[in-house]
C-alpha positions as CSV (number, residue, x, y, z in Angstrom):
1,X,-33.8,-14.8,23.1
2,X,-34.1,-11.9,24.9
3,X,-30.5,-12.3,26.6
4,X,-29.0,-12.7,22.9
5,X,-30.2,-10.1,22.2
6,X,-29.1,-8.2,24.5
7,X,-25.9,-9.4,24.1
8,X,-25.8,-8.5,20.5
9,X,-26.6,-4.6,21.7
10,X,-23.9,-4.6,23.5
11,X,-21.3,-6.4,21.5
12,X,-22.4,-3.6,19.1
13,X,-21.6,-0.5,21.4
14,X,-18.3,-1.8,21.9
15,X,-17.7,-2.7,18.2
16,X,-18.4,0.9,18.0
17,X,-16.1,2.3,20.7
18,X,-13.5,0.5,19.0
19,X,-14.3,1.6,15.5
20,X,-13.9,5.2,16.1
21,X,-10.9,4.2,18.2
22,X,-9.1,2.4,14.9
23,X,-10.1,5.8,13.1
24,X,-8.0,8.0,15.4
25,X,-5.5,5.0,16.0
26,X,-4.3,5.4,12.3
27,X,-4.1,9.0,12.5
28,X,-2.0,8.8,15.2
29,X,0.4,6.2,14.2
30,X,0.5,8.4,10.8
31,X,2.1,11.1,13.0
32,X,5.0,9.0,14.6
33,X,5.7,7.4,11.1
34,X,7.1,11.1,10.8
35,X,10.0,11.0,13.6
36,X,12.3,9.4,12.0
37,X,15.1,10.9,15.2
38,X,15.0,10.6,18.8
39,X,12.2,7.8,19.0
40,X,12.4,7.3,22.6
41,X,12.5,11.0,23.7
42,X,9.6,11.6,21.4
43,X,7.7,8.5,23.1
44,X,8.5,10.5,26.1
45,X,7.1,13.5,25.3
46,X,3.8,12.5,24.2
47,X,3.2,10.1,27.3
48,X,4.2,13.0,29.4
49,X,2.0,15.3,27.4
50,X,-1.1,12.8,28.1
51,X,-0.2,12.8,31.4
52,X,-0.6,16.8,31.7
53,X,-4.3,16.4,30.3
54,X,-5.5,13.4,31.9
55,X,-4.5,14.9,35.5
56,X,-7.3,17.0,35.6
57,X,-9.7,14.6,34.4
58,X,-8.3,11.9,36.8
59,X,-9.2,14.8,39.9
60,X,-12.6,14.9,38.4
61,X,-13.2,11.0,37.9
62,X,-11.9,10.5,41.3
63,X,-14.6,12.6,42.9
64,X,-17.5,11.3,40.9
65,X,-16.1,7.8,41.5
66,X,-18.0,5.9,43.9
67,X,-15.5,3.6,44.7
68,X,-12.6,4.9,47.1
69,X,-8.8,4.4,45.4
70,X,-7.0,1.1,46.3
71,X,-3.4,0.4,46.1
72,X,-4.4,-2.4,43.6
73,X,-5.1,0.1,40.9
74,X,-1.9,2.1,40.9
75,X,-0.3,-1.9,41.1
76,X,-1.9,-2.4,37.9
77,X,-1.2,1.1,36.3
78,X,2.1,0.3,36.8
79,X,2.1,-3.3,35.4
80,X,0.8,-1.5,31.9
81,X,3.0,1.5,32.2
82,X,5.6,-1.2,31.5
83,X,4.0,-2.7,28.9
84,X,3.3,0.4,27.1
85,X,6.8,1.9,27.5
86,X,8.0,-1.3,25.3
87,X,5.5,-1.1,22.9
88,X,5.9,2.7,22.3
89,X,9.8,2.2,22.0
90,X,10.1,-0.2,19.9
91,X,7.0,0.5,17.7
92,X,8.9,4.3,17.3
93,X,12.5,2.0,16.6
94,X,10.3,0.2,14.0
95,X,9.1,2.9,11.7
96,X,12.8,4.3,11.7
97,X,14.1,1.1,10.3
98,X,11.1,0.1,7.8
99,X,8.0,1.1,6.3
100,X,4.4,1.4,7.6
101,X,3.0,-0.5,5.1
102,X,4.6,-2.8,7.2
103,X,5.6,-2.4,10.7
104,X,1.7,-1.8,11.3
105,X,0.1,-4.5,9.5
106,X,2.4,-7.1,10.9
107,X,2.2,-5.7,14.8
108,X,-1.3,-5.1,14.6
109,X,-2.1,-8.3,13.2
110,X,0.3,-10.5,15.8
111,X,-1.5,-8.6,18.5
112,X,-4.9,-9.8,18.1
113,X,-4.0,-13.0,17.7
114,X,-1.9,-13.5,20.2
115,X,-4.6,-12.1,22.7
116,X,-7.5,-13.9,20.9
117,X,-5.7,-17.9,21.6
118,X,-4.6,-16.3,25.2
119,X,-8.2,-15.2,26.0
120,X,-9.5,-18.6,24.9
121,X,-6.7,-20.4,26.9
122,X,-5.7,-18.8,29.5
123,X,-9.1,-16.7,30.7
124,X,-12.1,-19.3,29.4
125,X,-13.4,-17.2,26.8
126,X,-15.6,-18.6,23.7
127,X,-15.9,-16.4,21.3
128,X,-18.1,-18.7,19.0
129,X,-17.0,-20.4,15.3
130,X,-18.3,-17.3,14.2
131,X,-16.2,-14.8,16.0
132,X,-12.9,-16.9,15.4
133,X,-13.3,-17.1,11.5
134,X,-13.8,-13.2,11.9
135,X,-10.3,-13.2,14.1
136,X,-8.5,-15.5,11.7
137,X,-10.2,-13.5,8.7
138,X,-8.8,-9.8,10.3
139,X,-5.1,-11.6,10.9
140,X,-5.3,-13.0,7.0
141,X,-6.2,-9.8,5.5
142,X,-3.8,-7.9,7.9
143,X,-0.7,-10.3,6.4
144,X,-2.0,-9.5,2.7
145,X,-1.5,-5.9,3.3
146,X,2.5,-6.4,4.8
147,X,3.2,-9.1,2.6
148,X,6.3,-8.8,-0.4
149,X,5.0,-10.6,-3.1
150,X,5.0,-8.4,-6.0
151,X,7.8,-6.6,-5.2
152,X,10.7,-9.0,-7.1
153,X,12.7,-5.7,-7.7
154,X,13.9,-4.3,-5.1
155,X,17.1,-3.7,-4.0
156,X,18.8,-5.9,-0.7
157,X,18.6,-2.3,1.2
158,X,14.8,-2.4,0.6
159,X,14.8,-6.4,2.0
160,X,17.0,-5.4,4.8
161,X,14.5,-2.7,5.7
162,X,11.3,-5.2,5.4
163,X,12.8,-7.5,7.2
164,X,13.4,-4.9,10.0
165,X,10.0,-4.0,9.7
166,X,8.4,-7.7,10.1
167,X,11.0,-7.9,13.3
168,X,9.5,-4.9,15.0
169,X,6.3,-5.4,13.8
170,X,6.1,-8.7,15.1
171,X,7.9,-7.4,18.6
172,X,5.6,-4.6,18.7
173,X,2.7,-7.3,18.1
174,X,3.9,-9.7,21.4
175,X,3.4,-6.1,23.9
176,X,0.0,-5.4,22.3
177,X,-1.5,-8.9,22.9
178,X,0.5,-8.6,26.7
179,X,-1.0,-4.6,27.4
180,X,-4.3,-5.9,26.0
181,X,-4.6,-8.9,27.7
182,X,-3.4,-7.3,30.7
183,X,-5.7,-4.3,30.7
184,X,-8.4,-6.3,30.0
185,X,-8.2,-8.1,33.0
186,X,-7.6,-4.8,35.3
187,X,-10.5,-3.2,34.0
188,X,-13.0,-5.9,34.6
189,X,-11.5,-8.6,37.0
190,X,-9.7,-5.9,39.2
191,X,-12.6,-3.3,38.5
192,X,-9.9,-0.4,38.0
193,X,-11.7,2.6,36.3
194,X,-10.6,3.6,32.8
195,X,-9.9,6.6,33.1
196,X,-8.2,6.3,36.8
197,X,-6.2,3.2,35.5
198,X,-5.0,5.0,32.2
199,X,-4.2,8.2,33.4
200,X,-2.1,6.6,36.2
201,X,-0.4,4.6,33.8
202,X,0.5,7.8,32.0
203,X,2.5,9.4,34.7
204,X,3.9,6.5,35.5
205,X,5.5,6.0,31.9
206,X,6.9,9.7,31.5
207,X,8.3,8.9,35.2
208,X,9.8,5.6,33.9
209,X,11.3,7.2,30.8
210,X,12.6,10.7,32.0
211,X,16.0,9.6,33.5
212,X,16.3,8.8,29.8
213,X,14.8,11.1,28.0
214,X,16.1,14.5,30.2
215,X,19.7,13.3,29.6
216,X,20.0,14.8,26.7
217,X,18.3,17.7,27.2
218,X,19.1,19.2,23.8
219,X,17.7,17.0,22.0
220,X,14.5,16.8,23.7
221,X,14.4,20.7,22.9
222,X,14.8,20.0,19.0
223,X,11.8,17.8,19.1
224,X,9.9,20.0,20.7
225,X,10.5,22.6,18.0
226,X,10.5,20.7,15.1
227,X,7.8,17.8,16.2
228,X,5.6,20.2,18.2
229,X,2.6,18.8,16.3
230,X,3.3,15.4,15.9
231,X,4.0,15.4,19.8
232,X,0.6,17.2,20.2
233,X,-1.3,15.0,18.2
234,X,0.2,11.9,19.7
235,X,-0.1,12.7,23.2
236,X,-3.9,13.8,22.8
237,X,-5.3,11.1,20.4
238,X,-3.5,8.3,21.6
239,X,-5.0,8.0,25.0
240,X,-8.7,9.2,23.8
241,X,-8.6,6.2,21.2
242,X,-7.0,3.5,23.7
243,X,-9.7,4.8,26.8
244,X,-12.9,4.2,23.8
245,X,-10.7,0.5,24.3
246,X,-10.6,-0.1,27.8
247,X,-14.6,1.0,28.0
248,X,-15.2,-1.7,25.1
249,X,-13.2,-4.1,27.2
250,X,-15.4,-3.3,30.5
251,X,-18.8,-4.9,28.2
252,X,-17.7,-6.9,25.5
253,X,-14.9,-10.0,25.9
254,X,-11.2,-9.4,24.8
255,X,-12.0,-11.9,21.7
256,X,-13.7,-9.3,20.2
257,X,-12.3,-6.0,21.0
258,X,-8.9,-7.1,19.8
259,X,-9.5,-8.0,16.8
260,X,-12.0,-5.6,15.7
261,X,-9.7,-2.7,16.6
262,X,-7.8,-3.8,13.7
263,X,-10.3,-1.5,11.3
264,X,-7.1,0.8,11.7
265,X,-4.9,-1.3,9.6
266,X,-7.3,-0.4,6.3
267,X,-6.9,3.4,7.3
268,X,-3.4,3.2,7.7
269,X,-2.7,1.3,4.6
270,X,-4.4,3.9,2.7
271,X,-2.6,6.5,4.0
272,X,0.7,5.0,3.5
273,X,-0.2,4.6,0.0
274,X,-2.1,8.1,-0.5
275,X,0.0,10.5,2.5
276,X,3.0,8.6,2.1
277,X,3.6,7.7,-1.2
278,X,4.3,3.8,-0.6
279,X,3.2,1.4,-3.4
280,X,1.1,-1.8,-3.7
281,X,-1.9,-0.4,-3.1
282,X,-3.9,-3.1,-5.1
283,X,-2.4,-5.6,-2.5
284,X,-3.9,-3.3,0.7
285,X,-7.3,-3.1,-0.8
286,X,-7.3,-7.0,-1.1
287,X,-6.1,-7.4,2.3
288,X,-8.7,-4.5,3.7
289,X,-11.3,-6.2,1.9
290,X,-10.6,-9.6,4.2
291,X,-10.4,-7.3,7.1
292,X,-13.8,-5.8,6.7
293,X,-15.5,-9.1,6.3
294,X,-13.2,-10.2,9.5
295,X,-14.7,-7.4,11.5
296,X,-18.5,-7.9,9.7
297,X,-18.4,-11.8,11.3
298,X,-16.7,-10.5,14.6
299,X,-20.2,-8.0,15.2
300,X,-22.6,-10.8,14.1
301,X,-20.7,-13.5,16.4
């Protein structure tokens, strides 16, 4: 008894982490709906912007850290840095071709699945009946909200678009489950410290991308003047929310970390509907409704 509940404590901290982590997710992903030019330059900027501030706070972590740096953790940095670069390129490619009513439903929904049946298959978890019916509840409620039914007037620009949308989305889905799957695994069976391990990543993804990126060096100049905020906002929020993920991922299983981060989908449907201006909103608050109830069984698993 004791041990459940125990367990249930912390299967609540991390459902907690990962809350506020959607909550800043969403705002985030708000931002970079904006740039609708230079998405790759602009992923760029803000990994190398994070990189700047989580320097110092690497230097700091390092010398607190009681365990002494192994090559194995900037093995594993580099492993994600790779994962992340595809995600943030063709997440950015997505919400230039289609909406983010959308493009973040769909990829945030694929994700967690995809790392849920992986976690079960490939790294032994068991989640519980409990805990998969809140998965499969979050992925339902996710495809209600980036679903077209209703919409049996628009024009074949407007399908083209969706269709776009669902591609990326569903791209941008496969690197999630991958990254999260991946991280999981380097911050518990390879013992990597979160902040260490995401930092690294960081500087390893502006390295990876500048060849790129500083090839056209006027361009990167017109972001930075007319996206200096969006840039900013990406490059600090992004790796606060995803480092409350990798500290969920150190004391609860990946079975429920991925799905529950999924929260963010609600948010960001109701911003595309309110910030945005994009319709259907009676078909998000169905679909957020199944979400909630997805994440309420996921914390009482």
């Amino acid at each position: 008894m004791r041990g459940k509940r125990e367990r249930s404590v912390v299967n609540l901290t991390a459902l907690s982490f990962v809350i506020v982590a959607a909550v800043i997710h969403a705002g985030w992903n708000l931002a970079a709906k904006r740039i609708r030019r230079g998405g790759a330059r602009f992923v760029w900027a803000y990994y190398s912007f994070s990189a700047v501030l989580l320097i110092p706070v690497m230097a700091v972590s390092l010398v607190v850290e009681p365990q002494r740096p192994q090559w194995t953790w900037l093995l594993a940095a580099a492993v994600t840095a790779v994962f992340h670069v595809t995600y943030g390129v063709v997440l950015q490619r997505g919400y230039a071709v289609g909406d983010l009513s959308v493009v973040y439903p769909v990829a945030r929904g694929t994700g967690p699945l995809i790392s849920v049946l992986a976690a079960v298959v490939l790294l032994g978890e068991r989640p519980g009946v409990l805990g998969l019916v809140g998965a499969f509840l979050v992925v339902a409620g996710v495809l209600v909200i980036g679903s077209g039914r209703g919409q049996a007037h628009v024009d074949e620009a407007a399908r083209i678009a969706r269709r776009k949308g669902v591609l990326y989305g569903l791209l941008t889905g496969l690197t999630i489950a991958a990254y999260t799957l991946w991280d999981a695994h380097s911050v518990t069976g390879l013992g990597v410290p979160p902040i260490i391990y995401f930092g690294t990543g960081a500087i390893v993804q502006s390295l990876l991308m500048a060849p790129y990126a500083l090839k056209d060096r006027e361009e990167v100049s017109w972001l930075w003047r007319e996206h200096k905020r969006e840039i900013l906002i990406v490059g600090l929020f992004s790796p606060f929310a995803y480092l409350l993920v990798l500290y969920a991922l150190q004391i609860a299983p990946v079975s429920l970390v991925a799905p529950a981060r999924e929260l963010s989908i609600v948010l960001g449907g109701v911003a595309a509907w309110l910030v945005l201006g994009e319709s259907n909103a009676a078909r998000r608050l169905v679909g957020s409704a199944v979400v909630l109830a997805g994440i309420t069984a996921i914390a009482m698993a």
